[in-house]
C-alpha positions as CSV (number, residue, x, y, z in Angstrom):
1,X,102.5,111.8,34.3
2,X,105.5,113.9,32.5
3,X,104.3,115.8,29.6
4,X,105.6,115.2,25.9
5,X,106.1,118.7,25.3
6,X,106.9,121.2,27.7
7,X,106.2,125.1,27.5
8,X,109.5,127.1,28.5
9,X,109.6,130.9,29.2
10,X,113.4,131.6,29.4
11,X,113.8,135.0,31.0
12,X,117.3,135.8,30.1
13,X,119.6,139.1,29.0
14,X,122.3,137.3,27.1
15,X,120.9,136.2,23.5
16,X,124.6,133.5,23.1
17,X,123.1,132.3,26.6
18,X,119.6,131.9,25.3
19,X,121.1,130.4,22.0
20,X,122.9,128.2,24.5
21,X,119.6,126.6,26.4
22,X,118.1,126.4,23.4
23,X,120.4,124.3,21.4
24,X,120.5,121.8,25.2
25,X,116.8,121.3,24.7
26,X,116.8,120.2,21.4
27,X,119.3,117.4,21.9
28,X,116.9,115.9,24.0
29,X,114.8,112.9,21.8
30,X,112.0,112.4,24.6
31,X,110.7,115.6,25.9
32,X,109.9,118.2,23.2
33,X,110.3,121.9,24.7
34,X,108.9,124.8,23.3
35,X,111.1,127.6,24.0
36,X,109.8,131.5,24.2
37,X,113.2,133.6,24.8
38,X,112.6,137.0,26.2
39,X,115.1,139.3,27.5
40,X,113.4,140.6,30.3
41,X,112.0,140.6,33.3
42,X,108.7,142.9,32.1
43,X,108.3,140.8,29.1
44,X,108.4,137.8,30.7
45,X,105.2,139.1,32.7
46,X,103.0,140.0,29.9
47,X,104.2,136.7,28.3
48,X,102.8,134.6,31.5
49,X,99.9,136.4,31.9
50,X,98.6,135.4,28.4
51,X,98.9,131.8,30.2
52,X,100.4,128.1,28.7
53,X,103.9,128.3,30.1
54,X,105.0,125.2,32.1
55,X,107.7,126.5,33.7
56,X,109.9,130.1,33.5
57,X,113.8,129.4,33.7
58,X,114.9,132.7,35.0
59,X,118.2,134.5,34.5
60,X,119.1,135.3,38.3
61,X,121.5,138.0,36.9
62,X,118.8,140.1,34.7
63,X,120.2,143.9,34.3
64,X,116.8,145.5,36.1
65,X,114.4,143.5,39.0
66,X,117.5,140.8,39.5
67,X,117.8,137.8,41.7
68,X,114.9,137.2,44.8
69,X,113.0,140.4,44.0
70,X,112.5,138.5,40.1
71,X,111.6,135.4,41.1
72,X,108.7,137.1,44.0
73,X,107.0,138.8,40.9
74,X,107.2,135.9,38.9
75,X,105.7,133.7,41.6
76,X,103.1,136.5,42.5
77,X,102.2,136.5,38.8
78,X,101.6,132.7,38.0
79,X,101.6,130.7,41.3
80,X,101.0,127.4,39.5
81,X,103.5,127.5,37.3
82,X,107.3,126.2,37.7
83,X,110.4,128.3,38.3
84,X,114.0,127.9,37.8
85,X,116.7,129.5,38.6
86,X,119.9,129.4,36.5
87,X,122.7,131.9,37.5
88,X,127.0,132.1,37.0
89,X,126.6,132.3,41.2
90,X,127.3,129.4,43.2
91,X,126.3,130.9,46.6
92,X,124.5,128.2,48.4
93,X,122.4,131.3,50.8
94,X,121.0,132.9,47.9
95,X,120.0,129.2,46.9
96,X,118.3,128.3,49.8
97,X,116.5,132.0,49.6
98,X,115.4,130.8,45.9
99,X,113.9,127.9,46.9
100,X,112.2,129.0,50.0
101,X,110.7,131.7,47.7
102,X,109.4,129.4,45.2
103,X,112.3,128.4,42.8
104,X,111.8,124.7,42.0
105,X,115.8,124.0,41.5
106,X,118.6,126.7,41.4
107,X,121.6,125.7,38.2
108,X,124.9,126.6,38.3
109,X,125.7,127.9,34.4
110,X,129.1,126.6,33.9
111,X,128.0,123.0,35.6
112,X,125.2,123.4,32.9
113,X,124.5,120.8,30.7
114,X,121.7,119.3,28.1
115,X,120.9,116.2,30.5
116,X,120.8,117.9,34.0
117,X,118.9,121.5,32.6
118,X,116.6,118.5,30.5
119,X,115.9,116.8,34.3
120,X,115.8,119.6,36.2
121,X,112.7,121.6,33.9
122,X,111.0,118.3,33.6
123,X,111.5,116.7,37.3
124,X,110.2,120.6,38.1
125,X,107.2,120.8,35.4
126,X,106.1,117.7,37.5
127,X,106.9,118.6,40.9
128,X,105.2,121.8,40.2
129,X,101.9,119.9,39.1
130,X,101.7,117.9,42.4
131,X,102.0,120.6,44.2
132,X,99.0,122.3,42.9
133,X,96.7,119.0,42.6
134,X,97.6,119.1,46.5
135,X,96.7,122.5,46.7
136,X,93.3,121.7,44.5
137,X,92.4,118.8,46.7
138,X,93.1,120.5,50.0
139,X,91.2,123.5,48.5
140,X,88.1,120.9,47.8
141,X,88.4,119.2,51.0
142,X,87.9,122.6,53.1
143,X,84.4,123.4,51.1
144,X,83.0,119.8,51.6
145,X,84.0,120.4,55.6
146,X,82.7,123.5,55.4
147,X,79.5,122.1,54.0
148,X,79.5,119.2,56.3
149,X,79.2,121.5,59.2
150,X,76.6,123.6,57.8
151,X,74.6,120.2,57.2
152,X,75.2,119.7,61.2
């Protein structure tokens, strides 16, 4: 089920950028976001280890711990919760690499606008929490197996 509001950590050096993202999530009318701006990549840690963040839309272009080696703390940090990648690079490698390490969706910034970054944060909030029921579930279903065979 999509949430109503969703709980955005943007991880971005450029404030006019920031001011930018902001300004696309409050045209939208049926999703509220709640948007936490922080200019780096340190910050954004302590921010997501005090918990509550849906999803971290991450500069891929920060001036210190840039591109994959961001995104691998991030993910190391808070596994369960949503990443994406926006970045002025439209090099479909360093996509692929985003995703395979745990970027939900990798944006374009000058193909950015207020309905595609809108989709792509919510279609990834709720990819994201499927992905760790899954992970709950399977988690669940190796303890009763477990205790199945102890039973035996």
């Amino acid at each position: 089920m999509l949430k109503k509001i969703i709980k955005v950590l943007l991880i971005e050096n450029k404030r006019l950028d920031a001011c930018i993202v902001q300004e696309m999530l409050a045209q939208e009318k049926n999703i509220k976001f709640k948007l936490k701006f922080v200019n780096c990549l340190s910050e954004g840690l302590k921010r997501l280890a005090k918990g509550g963040i849906d999803v971290v839309l991450l500069d891929f272009t920060l001036q210190k711990n840039k591109g994959i080696s961001a995104l691998s703390k991030i993910h190391i940090q808070a596994p369960q919760v949503a990443i994406v990648v926006q970045t002025i690079f439209a090099d479909k490698s360093t996509a692929v690499k985003a995703l395979q390490k745990g970027a939900q969706d990798y944006l374009i910034k000058d193909s950015l606008n207020s309905d595609l970054l809108v989709r792509s944060l919510s279609y990834s909030v709720e990819k994201k929490n499927i992905e760790n029921m899954l992970r709950e579930s399977e988690e669940k279903f190796k303890k009763l197996s477990e205790n199945i065979l102890e039973w035996i």
